[in-house]
C-alpha positions in Angstrom: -42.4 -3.2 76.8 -41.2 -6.1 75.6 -37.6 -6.3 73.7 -38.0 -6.2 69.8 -37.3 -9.2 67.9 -33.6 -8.7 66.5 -32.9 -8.7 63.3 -30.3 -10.9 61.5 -27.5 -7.3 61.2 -28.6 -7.1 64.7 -27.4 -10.5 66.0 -23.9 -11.5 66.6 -24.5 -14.4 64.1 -26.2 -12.2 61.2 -23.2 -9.0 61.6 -20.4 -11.8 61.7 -22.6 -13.0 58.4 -22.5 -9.1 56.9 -18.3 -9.2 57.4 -17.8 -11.8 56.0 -20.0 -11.1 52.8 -18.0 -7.6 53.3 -14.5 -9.5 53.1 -15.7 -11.8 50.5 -16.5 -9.4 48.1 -13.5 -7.5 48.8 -11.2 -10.1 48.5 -13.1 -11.3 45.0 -13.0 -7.2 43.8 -9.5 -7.0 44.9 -8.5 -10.3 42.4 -10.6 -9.0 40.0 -8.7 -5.7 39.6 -5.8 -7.7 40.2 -6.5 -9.9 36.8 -7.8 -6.7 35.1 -4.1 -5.4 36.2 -2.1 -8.4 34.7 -4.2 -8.9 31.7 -3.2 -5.0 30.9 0.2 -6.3 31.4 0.3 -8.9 29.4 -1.3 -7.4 26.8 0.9 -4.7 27.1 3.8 -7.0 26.5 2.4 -8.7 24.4 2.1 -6.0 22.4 5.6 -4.2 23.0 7.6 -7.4 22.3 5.0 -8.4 18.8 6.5 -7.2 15.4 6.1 -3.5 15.0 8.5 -3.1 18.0 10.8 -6.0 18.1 12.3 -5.9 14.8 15.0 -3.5 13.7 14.3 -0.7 11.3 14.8 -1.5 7.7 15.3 0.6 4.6 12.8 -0.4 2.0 12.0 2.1 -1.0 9.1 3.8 -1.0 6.5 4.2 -4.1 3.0 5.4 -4.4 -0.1 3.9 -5.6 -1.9 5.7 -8.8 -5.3 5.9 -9.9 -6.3 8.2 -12.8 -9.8 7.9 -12.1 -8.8 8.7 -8.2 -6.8 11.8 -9.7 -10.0 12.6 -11.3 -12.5 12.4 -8.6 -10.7 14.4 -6.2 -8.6 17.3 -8.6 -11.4 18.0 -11.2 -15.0 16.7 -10.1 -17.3 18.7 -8.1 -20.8 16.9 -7.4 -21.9 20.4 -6.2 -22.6 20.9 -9.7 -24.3 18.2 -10.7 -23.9 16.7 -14.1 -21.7 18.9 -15.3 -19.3 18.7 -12.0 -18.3 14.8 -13.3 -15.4 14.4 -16.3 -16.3 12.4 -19.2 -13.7 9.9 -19.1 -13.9 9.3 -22.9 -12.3 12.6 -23.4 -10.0 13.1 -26.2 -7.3 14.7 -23.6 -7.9 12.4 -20.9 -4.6 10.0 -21.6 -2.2 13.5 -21.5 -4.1 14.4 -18.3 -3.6 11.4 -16.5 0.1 11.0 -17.6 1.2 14.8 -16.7 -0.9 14.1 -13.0 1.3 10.7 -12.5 4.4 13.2 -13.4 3.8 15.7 -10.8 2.9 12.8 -8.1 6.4 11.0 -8.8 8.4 14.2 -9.9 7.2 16.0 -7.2 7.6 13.4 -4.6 10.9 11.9 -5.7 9.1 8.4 -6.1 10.6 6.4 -8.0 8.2 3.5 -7.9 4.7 3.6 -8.8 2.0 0.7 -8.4 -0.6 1.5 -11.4 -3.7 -0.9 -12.3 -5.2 -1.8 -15.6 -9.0 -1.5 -15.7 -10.2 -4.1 -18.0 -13.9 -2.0 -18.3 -11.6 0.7 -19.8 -8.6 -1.1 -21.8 -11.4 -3.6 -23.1 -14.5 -1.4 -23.8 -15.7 -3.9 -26.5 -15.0 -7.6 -27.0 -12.1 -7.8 -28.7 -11.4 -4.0 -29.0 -8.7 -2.6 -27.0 -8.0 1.0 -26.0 -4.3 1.0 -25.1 -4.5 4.8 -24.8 -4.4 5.7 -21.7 -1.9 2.7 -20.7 0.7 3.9 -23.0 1.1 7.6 -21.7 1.0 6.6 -18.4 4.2 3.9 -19.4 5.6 6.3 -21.6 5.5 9.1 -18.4 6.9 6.8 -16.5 10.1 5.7 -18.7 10.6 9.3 -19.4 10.8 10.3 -15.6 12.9 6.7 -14.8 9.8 5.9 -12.7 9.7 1.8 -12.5 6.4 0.5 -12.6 4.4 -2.3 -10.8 1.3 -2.9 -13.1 -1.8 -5.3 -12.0 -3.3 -7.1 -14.7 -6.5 -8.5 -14.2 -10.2 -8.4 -12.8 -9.7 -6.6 -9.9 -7.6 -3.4 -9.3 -7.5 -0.2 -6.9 -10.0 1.7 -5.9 -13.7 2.0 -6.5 -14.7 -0.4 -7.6 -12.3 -2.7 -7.7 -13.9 -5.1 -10.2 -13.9 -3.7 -13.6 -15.5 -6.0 -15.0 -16.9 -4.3 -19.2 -20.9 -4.5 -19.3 -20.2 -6.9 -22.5 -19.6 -9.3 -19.6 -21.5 -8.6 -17.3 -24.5 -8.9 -19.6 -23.5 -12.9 -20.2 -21.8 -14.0 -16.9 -23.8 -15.1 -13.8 -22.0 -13.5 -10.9 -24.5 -14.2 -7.3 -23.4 -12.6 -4.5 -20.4 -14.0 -2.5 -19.4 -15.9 -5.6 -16.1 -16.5 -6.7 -16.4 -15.1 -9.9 -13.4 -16.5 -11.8 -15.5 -19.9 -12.1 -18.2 -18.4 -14.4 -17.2 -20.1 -17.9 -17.5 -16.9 -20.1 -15.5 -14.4 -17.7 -12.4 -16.7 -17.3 -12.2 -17.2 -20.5 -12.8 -13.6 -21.5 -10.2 -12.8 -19.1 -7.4 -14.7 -19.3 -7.3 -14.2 -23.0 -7.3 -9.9 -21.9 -4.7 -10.4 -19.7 -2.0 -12.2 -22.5 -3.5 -9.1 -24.6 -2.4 -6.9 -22.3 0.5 -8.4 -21.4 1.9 -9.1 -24.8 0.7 -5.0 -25.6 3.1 -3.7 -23.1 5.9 -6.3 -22.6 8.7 -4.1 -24.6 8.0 -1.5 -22.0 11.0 -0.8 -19.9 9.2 1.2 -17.6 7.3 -2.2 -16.2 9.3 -3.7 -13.2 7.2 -6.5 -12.5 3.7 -7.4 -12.9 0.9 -7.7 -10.4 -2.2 -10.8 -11.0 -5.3 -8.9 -9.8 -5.5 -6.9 -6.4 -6.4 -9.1 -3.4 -7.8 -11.7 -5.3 -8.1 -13.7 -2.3 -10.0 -10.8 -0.2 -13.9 -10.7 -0.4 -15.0 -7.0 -1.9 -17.6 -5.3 0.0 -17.5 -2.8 -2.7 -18.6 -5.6 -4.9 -20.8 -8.0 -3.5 -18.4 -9.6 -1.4 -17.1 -11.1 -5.2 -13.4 -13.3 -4.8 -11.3 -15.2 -7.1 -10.1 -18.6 -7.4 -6.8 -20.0 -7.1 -6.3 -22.0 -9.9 -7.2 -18.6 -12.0 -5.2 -16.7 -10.1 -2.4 -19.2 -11.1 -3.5 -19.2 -14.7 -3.6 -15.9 -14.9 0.6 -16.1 -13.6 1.0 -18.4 -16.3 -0.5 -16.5 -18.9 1.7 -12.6 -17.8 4.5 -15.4 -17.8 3.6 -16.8 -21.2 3.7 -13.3 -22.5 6.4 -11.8 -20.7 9.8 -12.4 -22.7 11.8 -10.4 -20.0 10.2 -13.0 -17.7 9.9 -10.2 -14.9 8.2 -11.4 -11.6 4.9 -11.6 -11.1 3.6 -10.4 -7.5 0.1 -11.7 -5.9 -0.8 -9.4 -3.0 -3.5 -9.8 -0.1 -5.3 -7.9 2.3 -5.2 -9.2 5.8 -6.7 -7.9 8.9 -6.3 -10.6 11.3 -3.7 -13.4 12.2 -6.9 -16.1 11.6 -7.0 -15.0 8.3 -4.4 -17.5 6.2 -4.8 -16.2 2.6 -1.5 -14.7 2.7 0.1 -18.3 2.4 -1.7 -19.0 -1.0 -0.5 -15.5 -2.5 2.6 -16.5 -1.6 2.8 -19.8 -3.1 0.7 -18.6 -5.9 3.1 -16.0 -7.4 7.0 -15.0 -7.7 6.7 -12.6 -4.5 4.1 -11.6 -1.9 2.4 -8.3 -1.8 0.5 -7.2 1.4 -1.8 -4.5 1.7 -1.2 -2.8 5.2 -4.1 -0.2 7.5 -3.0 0.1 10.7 -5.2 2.6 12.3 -9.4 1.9 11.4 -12.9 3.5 12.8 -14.8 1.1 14.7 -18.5 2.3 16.7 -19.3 1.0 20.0 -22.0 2.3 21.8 -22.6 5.2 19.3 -18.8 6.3 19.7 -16.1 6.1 17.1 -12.5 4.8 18.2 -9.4 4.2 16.1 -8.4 0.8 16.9 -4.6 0.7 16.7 -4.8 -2.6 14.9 -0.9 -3.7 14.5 -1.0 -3.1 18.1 -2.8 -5.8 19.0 -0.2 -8.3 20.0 -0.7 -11.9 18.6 -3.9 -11.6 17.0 -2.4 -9.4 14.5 -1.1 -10.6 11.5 2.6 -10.9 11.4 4.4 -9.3 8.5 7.7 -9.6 9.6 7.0 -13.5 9.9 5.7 -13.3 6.4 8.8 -11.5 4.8 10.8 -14.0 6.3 8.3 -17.1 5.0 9.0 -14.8 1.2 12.7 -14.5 1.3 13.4 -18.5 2.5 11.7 -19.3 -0.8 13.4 -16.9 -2.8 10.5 -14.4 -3.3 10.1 -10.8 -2.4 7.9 -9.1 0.4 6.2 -5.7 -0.7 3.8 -3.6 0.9 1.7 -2.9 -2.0 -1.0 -0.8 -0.2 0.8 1.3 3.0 -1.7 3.2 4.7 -1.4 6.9 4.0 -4.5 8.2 3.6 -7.7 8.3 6.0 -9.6 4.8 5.9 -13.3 6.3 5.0 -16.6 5.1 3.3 -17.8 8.7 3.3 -16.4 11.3 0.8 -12.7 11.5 0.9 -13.1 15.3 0.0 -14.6 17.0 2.8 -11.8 15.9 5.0 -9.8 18.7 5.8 -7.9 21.1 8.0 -11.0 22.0 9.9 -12.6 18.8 9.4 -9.4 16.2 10.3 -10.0 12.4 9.9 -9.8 9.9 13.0 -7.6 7.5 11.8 -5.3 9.7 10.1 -3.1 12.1 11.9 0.6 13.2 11.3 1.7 11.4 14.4 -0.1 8.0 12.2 1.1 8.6 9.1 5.1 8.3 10.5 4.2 5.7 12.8 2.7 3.6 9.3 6.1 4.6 8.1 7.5 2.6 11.3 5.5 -0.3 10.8 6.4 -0.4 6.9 10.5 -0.1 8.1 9.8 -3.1 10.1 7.9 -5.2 8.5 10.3 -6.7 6.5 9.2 -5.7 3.0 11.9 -4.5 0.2 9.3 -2.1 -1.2 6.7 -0.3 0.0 3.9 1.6 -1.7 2.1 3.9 -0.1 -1.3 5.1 -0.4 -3.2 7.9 -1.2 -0.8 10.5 -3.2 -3.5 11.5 -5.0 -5.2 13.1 -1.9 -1.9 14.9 -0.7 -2.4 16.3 -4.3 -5.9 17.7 -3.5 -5.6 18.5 0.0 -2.7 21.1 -1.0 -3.8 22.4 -3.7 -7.8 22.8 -2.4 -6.9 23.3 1.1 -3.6 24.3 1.2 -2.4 21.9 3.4 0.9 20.1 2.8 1.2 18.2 5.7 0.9 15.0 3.9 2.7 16.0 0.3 6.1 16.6 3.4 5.1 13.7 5.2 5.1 11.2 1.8 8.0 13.2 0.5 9.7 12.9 3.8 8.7 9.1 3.6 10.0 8.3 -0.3 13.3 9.9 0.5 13.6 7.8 3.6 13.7 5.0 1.3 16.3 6.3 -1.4 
């Protein structure tokens, strides 16, 4: 029979083909891994010589954040129940509630500094007719307890949902979507002259410390139709808490940064008397239908650099706070069912201190942390005090 053709693996030429395609590949894998290797290395570096590790430990003080309507949400309401589960926050008791809650927060945490917002929807219910209620026993707690008070004047302020903005003005201002609000004609005006109002209300109040023009005015609100505000009302609004202010106290602007492309934190800066940062380290992100907590102040030189920016604040002779320090889980879904038995990703003890960390390098002279409110509820509902100790632990770290 005759000899089969060979095939090309079969000839000298085609096997000495095969090796070398066999080296080749090889050779390319091996560089491959070898660049995977030195990227991990430099972004390992990268990492371990960037901010959070680099700078020494500092000693700011340590405050909270506090939101009545938070305190209400999570230690009295119970949507199980429906209607009757939510508080009617025109309750004749509701300014002695709030007031006795912001006691036991800063009594019992031995804070000494509290970061409290005014809601314009509720100090301003009417045009022209102001309800300093509430505002007054939370100031008057406060002097009582020697607990110094940063209070935000403005549009926005903490928590859900963050523009309280009365229906009086809603019903005339035109507010699209992505707008920056402040240039509507009626709610400037309407706001600027509630801000001297309550400025010039609560100016004889020792308990204020310094004031605070709106709560990331710079920062688009998801919560809000991705609303901002403008710069020259941001600045008016300074103006105005100045113009109104006989104990001329600072004014702080604060912003809320995520990465190092975002530049906003310049204009708070030259905007106000001191820079306030709002700081969450650890966040959920999905890929491929999996949840990971993306470490973000980990991430080398694409994070924003806070040290960098208290340094920018003290050459010009302003202060650096962390006005938001992440201490509670970052969620969209109900705050309340996180528990014990039902833990949230980006929160855990080891988290929490390491925020601490962050905060003690960072630069900032003060630090408010947030989410005392939920240490509150999660002791008393689930009695866990992991994260009353830990934020105690934190505040007296600070004194």
């Amino acid at each position: 029979m005759p000899n089969p053709e060979p095939t090309p693996d079969d000839s000298p030429t085609g096997g000495l083909v095969t090796r070398r395609a066999a080296i080749a590949f090889a050779v390319l894998g091996a560089g491959a891994l070898a660049a995977l290797g030195a990227l991990v290395v430099l972004l390992f570096l990268f990492s371990r010589l960037s901010w959070p590790h680099a700078e020494p430990l500092g000693n700011p003080e340590f405050g909270i954040n506090y939101s009545c309507a938070q305190a209400e949400y999570l230690l009295l309401e119970d949507p199980a129940l429906g209607p009757a589960g939510y508080v009617d926050k025109d309750r004749p008791d509701r300014p002695a509630w709030c007031a006795e809650t912001l006691g036991r927060l800063t009594q019992g945490l031995g804070a000494t500094h509290v970061r409290i917002s005014v809601e314009w929807s509720q100090v301003e219910p009417r045009e022209g007719v102001y309800d300093f209620r509430l505002l007054d026993a939370l100031l008057a707690r406060a002097q009582q307890d020697g607990t110094k008070v940063l209070l935000t004047v403005g549009v926005k302020g903490q928590r859900h949902p963050e523009f309280y903005i009365p229906d009086w003005v809603l019903a005339r201002a035109n507010l699209p979507s992505g707008a920056v609000i402040s240039d509507d004609p009626y709610l400037r005006e309407q706001a600027l002259r509630m801000v001297a109002a309550v400025v010039e209300h609560v100016a004889g109040s020792s308990a204020v410390d310094s004031w605070e023009a709106d709560n990331e005015p710079y920062q688009p609100s998801w919560r809000a139709q991705e609303w901002t505000l403008g710069r020259d009302f941001v600045r008016e609004e300074v103006r105005a808490i100045h113009d109104h202010d006989p104990r001329g106290r600072r004014v702080i602007v604060n912003h809320g940064q995520v990465f190092v492309t975002d530049r906003h934190w310049k204009e708070a800066l030259a905007d106000g008397d001191g820079l306030g940062v709002s700081l969450y380290p650890f966040r959920d992100y999905e890929i491929l239908g999996r949840t990971f907590v993306f470490p973000i102040s980990e991430l080398g030189p694409i994070t924003p650099n806070y040290a960098a920016q208290a340094r920018a604040a003290l050459a010009s002779g302003r202060p650096f706070y962390i006005t938001e320090m992440q201490a509670e889980p970052f969620l969209n879904a109900d705050l309340r069912l996180v528990s014990p038995a039902n833990p949230a990703l980006n929160l855990t003890p080891s988290y929490f201190r390491r925020n601490v960390g962050y905060a003690r390098r960072s630069g900032a002279s003060r630090v408010y942390l947030w989410g005392a409110e939920w240490w509150l509820f999660e002791r008393e509902h689930y009695g866990d005090s992991t994260w009353w100790d830990l934020g105690r632990a934190a505040v007296a770290g600070g004194r």
